[in-house]
C-alpha positions as CSV (number, residue, x, y, z in Angstrom):
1,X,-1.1,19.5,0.9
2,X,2.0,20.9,2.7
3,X,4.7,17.7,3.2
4,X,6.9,18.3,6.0
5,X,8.3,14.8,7.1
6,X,10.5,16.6,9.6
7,X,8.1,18.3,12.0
8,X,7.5,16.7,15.5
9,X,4.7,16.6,17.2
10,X,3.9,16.9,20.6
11,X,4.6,13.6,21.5
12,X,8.1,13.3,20.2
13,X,8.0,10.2,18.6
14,X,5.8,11.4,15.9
15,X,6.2,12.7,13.0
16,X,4.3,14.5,10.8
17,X,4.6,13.3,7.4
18,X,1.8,15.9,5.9
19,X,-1.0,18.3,6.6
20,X,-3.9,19.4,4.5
21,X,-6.9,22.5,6.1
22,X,-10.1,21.3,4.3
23,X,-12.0,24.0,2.2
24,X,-14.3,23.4,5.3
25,X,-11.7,23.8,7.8
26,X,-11.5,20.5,9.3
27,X,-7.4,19.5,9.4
28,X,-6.3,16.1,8.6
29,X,-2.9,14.9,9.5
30,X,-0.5,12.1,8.0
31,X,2.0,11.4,10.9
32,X,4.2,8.7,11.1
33,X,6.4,6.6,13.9
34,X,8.7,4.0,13.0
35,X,7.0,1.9,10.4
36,X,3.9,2.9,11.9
37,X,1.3,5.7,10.2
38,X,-1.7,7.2,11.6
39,X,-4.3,9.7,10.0
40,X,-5.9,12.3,12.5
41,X,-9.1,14.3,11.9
42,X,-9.8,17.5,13.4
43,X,-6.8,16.3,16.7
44,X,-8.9,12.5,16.8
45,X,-7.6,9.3,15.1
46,X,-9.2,8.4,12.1
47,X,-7.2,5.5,11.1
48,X,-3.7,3.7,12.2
49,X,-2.0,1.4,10.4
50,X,-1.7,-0.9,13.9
51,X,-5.5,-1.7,13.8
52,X,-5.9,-2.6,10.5
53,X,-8.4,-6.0,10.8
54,X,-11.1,-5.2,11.1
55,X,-11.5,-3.4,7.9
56,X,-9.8,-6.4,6.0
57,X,-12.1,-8.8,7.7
58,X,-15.3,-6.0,6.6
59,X,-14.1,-7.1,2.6
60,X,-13.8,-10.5,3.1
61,X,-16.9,-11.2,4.9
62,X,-18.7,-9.2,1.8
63,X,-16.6,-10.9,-0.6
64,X,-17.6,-14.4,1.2
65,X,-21.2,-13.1,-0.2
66,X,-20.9,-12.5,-3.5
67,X,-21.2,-15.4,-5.8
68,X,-20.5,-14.3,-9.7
69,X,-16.9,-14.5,-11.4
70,X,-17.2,-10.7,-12.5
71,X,-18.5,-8.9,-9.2
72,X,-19.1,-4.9,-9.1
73,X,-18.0,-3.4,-5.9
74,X,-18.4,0.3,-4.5
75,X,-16.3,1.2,-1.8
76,X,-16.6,4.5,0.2
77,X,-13.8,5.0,1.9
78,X,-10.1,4.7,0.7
79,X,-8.4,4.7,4.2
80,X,-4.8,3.0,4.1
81,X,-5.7,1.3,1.5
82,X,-6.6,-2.3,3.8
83,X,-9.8,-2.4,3.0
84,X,-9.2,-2.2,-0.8
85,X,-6.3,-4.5,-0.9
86,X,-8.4,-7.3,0.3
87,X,-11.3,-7.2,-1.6
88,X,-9.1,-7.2,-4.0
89,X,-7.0,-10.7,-2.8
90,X,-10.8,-12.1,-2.3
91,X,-11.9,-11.7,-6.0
92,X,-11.1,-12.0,-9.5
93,X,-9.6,-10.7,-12.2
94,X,-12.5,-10.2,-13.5
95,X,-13.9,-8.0,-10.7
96,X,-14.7,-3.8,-11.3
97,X,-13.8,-2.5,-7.7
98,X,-14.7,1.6,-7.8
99,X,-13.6,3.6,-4.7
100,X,-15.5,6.9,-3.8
101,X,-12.3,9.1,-1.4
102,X,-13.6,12.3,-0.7
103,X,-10.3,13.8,0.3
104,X,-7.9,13.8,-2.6
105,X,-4.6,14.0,-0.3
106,X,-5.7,11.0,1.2
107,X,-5.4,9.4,-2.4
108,X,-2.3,10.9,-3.0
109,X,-0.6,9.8,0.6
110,X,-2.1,6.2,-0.5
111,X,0.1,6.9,-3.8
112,X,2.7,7.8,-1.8
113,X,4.0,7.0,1.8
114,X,1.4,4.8,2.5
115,X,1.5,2.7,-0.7
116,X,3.3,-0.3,1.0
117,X,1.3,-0.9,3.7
118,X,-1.1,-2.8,1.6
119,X,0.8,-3.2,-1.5
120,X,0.0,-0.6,-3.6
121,X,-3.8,-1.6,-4.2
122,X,-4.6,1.7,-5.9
123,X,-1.9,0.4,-8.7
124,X,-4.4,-2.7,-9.6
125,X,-6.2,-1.9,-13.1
126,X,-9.3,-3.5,-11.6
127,X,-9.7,0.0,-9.5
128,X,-11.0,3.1,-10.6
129,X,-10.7,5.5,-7.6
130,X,-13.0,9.1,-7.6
131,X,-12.7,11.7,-5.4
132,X,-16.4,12.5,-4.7
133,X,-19.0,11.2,-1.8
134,X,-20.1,7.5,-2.1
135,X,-23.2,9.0,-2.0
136,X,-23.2,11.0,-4.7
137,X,-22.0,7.4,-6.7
138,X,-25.3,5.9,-5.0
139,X,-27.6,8.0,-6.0
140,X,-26.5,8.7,-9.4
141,X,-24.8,5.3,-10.7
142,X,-27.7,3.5,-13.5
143,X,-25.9,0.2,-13.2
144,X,-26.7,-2.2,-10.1
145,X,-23.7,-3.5,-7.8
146,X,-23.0,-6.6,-6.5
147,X,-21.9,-5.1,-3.1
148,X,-21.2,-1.9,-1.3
149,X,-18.7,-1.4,1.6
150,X,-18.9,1.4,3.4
151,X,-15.5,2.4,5.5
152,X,-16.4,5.6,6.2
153,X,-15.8,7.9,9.3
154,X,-15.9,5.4,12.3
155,X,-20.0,4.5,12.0
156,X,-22.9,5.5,12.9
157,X,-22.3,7.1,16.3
158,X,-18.8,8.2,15.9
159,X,-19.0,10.7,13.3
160,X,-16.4,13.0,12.6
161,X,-17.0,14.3,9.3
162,X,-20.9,15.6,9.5
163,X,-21.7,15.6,6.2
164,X,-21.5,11.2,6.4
165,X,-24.6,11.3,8.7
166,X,-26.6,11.0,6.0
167,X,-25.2,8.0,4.9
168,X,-26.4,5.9,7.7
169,X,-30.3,7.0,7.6
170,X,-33.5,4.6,6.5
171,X,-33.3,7.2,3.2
172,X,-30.1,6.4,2.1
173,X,-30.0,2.7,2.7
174,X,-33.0,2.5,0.8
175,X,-31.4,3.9,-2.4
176,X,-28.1,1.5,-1.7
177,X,-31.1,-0.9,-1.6
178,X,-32.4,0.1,-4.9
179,X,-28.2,-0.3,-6.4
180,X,-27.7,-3.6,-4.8
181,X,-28.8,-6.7,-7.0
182,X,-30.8,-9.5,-6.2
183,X,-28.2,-11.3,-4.4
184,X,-25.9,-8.1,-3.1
185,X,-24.5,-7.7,0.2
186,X,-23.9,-4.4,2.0
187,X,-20.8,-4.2,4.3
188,X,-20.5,-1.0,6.6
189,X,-17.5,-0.6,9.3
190,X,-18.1,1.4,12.9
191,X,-15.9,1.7,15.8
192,X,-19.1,0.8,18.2
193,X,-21.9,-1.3,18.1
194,X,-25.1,1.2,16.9
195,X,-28.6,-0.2,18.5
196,X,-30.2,2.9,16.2
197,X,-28.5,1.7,13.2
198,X,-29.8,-1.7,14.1
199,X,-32.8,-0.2,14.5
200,X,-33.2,0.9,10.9
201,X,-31.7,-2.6,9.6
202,X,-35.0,-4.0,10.9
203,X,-37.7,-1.5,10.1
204,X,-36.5,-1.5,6.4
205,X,-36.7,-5.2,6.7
206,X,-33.1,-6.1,5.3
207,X,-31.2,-9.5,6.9
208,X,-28.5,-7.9,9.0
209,X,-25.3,-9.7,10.8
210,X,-23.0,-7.8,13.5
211,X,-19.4,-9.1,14.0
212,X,-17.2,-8.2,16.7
213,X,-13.6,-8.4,15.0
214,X,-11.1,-7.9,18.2
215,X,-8.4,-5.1,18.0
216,X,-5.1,-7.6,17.1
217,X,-2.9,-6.5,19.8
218,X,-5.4,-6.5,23.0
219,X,-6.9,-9.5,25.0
220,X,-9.9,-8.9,22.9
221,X,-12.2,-7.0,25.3
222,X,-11.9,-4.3,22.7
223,X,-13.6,-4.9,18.9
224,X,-14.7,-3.1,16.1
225,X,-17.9,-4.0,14.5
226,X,-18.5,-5.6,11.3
227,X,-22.4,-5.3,9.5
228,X,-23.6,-7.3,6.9
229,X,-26.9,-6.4,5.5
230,X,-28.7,-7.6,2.2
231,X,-31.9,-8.4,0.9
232,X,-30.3,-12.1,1.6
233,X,-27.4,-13.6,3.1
234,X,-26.0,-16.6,2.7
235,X,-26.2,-18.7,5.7
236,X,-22.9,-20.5,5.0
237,X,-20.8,-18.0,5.7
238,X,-22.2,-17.5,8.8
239,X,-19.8,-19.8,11.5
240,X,-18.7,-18.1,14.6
241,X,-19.7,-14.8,13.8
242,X,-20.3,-12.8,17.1
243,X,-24.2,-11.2,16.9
């Protein structure tokens, strides 16, 4: 990771804070304007600190699921932290949160500059953070969780990291299937509404929700989408959700 929080880009106002070339040559850029950060893959935004609800409401809609004192979450996907830092507000002390970041630069920028922007979740004790593929958690973990949430890439159909394809076909929700318990809840994130992923939902015969969480500073004609999936789901939480 090469810091360099005096380089402009092209559009003046930015600034990039940090720059790592992947071992598979994909590029990922910290930039930063004013108190706002963004994270770019491969020249395409991955993340921005000025959309950030939708992944906080992904962890507490799970976290409105899961009903034991002691909960074990996965989470794939560290981000800017958002995600994290409210399933964190949402459960317990008692609560084992494990968070699978495949990039460590990411986790050290989350240590770093981007630390305040969701008050230093990764500082918790209730968080164990690995740098490896959820995946790779999923299909080697012996002990069942209560709920998964998946904030990886931007979905289904807007992959920008190939290698996540995988975790959005019948096989691998199957194995999360085989992790969750009797009562856990899945929670994946996407940019877009995804008919195919729907389609799989069905034909592997889970309960499925989609909510449309609007982007905070539009009229709301522009969402990200929010699924829920589980062998159950409690219908209580289910008030004004958009499906």
């Amino acid at each position: 990771m090469h810091e360099d929080p005096t380089e402009v880009t092209k559009n003046e106002y930015w600034l990039r804070r940090a720059f790592v070339q992947t071992s598979q040559g994909d590029q990922i850029v910290l930039r930063q304007r004013g108190a706002v950060f963004d994270i770019r893959f491969n020249g395409w935004e991955l993340m921005s600190s000025q959309t950030s609800a939708s992944e906080r409401r992904l962890a507490t809609l799970v976290c409105d699921q899961i009903d034991c004192a002691a909960p074990r979450i996965l989470i794939g996907g560290l981000g800017m932290g958002y995600t994290l830092r409210a399933t964190l507000d949402a459960v317990g002390q008692g609560a084992r949160i494990t968070v699978c970041e495949l990039f460590e630069e990411i986790v050290a920028w989350n240590q770093g500059p981007l630390a305040p922007l969701a008050a230093y979740p990764l500082y918790d004790n209730r968080v164990t953070v690995l740098t490896k593929s959820v995946l790779d958690v999923i299909l080697s973990h012996e002990q069942s969780f209560d709920a998964i949430i998946l904030d990886t890439d931007n979905g289904p159909d807007a992959i920008m990291h190939s290698p996540n394809r995988i975790l959005y076909k019948r096989e691998t929700l199957q194995q999360i299937c085989r992790r969750l318990g009797s009562q856990g809840v899945v929670g994946l994130w996407s940019a877009t509404v995804s008919l195919g992923f729907e389609s799989v939902l069905e034909d592997i015969g889970w309960h499925w929700r989609r909510i449309c969480v609007p982007l905070g500073q539009t009229d709301g004609s522009q969402s990200h989408i929010v699924y829920l999936a589980g062998k159950t789901l409690r219908p209580e939480n289910c008030d004004n959700l958009n499906i």
